[in-house]
C-alpha positions as CSV (number, residue, x, y, z in Angstrom):
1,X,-68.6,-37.1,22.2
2,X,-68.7,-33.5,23.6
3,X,-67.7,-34.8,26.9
4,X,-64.6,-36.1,25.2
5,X,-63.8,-32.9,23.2
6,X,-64.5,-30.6,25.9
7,X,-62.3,-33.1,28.1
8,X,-59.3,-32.7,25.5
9,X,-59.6,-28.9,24.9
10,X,-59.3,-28.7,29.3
11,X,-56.4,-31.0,29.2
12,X,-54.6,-29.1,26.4
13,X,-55.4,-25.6,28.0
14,X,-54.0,-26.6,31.6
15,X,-50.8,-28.2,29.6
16,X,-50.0,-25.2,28.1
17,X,-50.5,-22.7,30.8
18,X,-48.5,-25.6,33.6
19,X,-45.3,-25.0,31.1
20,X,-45.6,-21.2,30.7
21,X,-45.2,-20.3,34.2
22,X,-41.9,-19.3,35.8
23,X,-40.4,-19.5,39.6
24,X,-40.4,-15.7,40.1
25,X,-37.4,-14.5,42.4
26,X,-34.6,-11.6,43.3
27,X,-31.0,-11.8,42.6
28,X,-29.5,-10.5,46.2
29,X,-26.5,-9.6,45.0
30,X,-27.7,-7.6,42.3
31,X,-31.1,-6.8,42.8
32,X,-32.5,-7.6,39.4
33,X,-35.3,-9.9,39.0
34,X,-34.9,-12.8,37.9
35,X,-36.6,-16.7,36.0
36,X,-36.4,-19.9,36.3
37,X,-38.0,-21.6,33.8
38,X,-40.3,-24.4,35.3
39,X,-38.7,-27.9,34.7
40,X,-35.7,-27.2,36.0
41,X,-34.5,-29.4,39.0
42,X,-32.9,-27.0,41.2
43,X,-30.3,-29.0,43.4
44,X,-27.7,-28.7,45.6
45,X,-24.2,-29.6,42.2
46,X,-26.4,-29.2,39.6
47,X,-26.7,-26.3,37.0
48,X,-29.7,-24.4,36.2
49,X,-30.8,-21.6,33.3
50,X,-31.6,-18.7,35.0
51,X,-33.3,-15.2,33.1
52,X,-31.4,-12.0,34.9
53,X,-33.8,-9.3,33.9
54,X,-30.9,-7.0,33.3
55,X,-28.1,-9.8,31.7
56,X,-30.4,-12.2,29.6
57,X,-30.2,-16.1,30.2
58,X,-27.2,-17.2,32.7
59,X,-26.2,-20.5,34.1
60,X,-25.6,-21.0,38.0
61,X,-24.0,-24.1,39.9
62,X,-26.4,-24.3,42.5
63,X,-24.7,-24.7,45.8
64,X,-27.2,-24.8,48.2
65,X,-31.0,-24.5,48.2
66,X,-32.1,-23.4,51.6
67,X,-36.3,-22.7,52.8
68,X,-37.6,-19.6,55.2
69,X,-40.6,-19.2,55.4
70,X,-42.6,-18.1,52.2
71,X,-39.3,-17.7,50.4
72,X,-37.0,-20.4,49.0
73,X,-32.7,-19.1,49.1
74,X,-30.5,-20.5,46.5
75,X,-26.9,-20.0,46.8
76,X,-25.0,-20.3,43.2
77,X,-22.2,-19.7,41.9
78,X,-22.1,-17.7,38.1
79,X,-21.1,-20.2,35.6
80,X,-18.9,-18.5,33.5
81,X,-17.4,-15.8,36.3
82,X,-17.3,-17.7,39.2
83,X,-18.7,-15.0,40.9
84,X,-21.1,-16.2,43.9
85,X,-24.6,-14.8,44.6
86,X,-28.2,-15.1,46.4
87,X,-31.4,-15.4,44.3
88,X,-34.3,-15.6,46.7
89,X,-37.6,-17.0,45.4
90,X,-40.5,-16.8,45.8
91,X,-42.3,-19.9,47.1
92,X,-45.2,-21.1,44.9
């Protein structure tokens, strides 16, 4: 019986800390730090929910994903200005 409970309390703690992390990163263009909220499937024509550190929650059409090295580049475009940038991510 402990076994068990100690068994659920891991598995609840390790759930809850898996969904509060973030993919840490730099918007190029701009240099504000920036979020992406784990979940997210970042891919080349789809959109994602990215936190700008400066500008709140934005949405980006990803255009490209692209990986150097410890970094991962992600070319978007700004959903609602069209305006194209550069967040660079870190690499988990």
């Amino acid at each position: 019986m402990i076994c068990r409970s100690l068994l659920l309390t891991v598995l609840t703690v390790s759930i809850t800390l898996t969904q509060a992390f973030a993919w840490d990163g730099t918007n190029t263009t701009t240099g504000t730090s920036v979020e992406i909220e784990r979940g997210q499937l970042v891919r080349s024509g789809r959109t994602i929910e990215v936190y700008d550190s400066d500008q709140g929650y934005k949405e980006y059409d990803v255009d490209s994903v692209r990986r150097y090295g410890r970094t991962v580049e992600i070319e978007a475009t700004d959903a609602s200005t069209g305006e194209s940038t550069t967040l660079e991510m870190e690499d988990e």
